[in-house]
N, C-alpha and C positions, 0 to 999 in steps of 0.2 A: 269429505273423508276419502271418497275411493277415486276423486278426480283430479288429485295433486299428482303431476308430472313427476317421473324418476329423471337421476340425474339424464342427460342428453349427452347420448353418442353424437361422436362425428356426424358429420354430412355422409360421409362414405362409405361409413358405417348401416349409417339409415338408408341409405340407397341399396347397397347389398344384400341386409339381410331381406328374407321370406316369408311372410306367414302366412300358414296355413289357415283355412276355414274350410266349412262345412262342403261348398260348393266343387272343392278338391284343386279349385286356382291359388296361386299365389298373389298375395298381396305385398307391395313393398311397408315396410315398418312403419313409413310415415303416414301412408294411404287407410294402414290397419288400425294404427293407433286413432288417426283422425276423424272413422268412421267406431269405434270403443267410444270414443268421448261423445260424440255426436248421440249414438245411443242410450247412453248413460243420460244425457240430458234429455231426451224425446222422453224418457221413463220419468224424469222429475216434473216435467210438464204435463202430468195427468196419464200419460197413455202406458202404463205401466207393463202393458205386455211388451215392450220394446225391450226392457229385459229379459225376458225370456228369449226375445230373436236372439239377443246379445252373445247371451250363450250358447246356446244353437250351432249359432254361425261358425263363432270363434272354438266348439266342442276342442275339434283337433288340436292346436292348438295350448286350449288348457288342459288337456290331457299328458299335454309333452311335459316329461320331467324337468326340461332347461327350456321353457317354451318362453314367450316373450313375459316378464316378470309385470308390465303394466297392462297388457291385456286381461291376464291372471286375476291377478288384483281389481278389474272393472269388474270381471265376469264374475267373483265371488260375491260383490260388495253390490251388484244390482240384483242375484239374485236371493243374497238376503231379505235388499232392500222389496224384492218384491214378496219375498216370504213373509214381511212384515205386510204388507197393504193387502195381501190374502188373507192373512186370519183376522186383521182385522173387520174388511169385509164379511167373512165368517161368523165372527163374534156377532159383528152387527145384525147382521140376517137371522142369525139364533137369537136374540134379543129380540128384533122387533116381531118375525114370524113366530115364534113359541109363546116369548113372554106377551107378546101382544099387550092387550088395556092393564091388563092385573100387574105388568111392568114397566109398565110406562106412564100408564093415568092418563090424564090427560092429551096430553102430548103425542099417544100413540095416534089420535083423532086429525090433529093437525097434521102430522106426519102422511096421513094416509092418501095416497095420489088419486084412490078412488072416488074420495068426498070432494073432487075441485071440480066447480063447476066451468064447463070450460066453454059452455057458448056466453057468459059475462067475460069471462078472460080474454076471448077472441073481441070481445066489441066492446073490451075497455070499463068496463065497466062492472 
């Protein structure tokens, strides 16, 4: 959803323009966008704070009112996407810490990392 390429300027285009980041250098458009996408994907492979760098980095950037339109667009859509994998974690943790056995039954038993016994785990058995 937030990883579909906009149309593509020139070569000369991408070569010239600048963007901004956090660190106060410029990055060439294709350098900026190349490292957008790369972040965007490091966040769907589990490490979700990469999103957050994403935006960070790229702040300046997506603060500018004509700033690059696909950087823009990464930096809203991962930290959505991370606004979503926080409350859910949240949710989670208020379910399993509050409701504990009385909301879970069962289930909260095997869940729990404190009941595993772990010198059988370590020798296989």
């Amino acid at each position: 959803f937030f990883l579909a390429p906009l149309a593509s300027p020139s070569r000369e285009e991408m070569a010239r323009v600048v963007i901004e980041n956090v660190d106060g250098e410029g990055l060439r458009r294709s350098k900026a966008r190349a490292l957008s996408r790369k972040l965007c994907v490091a966040g769907l492979f589990g490490v979700p704070f990469f999103w957050v760098v994403h935006l960070w980095y790229f702040w300046p950037e997506v603060r500018k009112p004509r700033g690059d339109a696909y950087i823009k667009r990464n930096a809203v859509g991962t930290m959505a996407a991370f606004s979503v994998v926080m409350l859910a974690l949240v949710v989670w943790m208020f379910v399993y810490h509050v409701g504990g056995k009385g909301l879970l039954g069962d289930a909260f038993e095997r869940l729990n990392i404190s009941n595993v016994d772990l010198d059988a785990l370590l020798q296989g058995g």
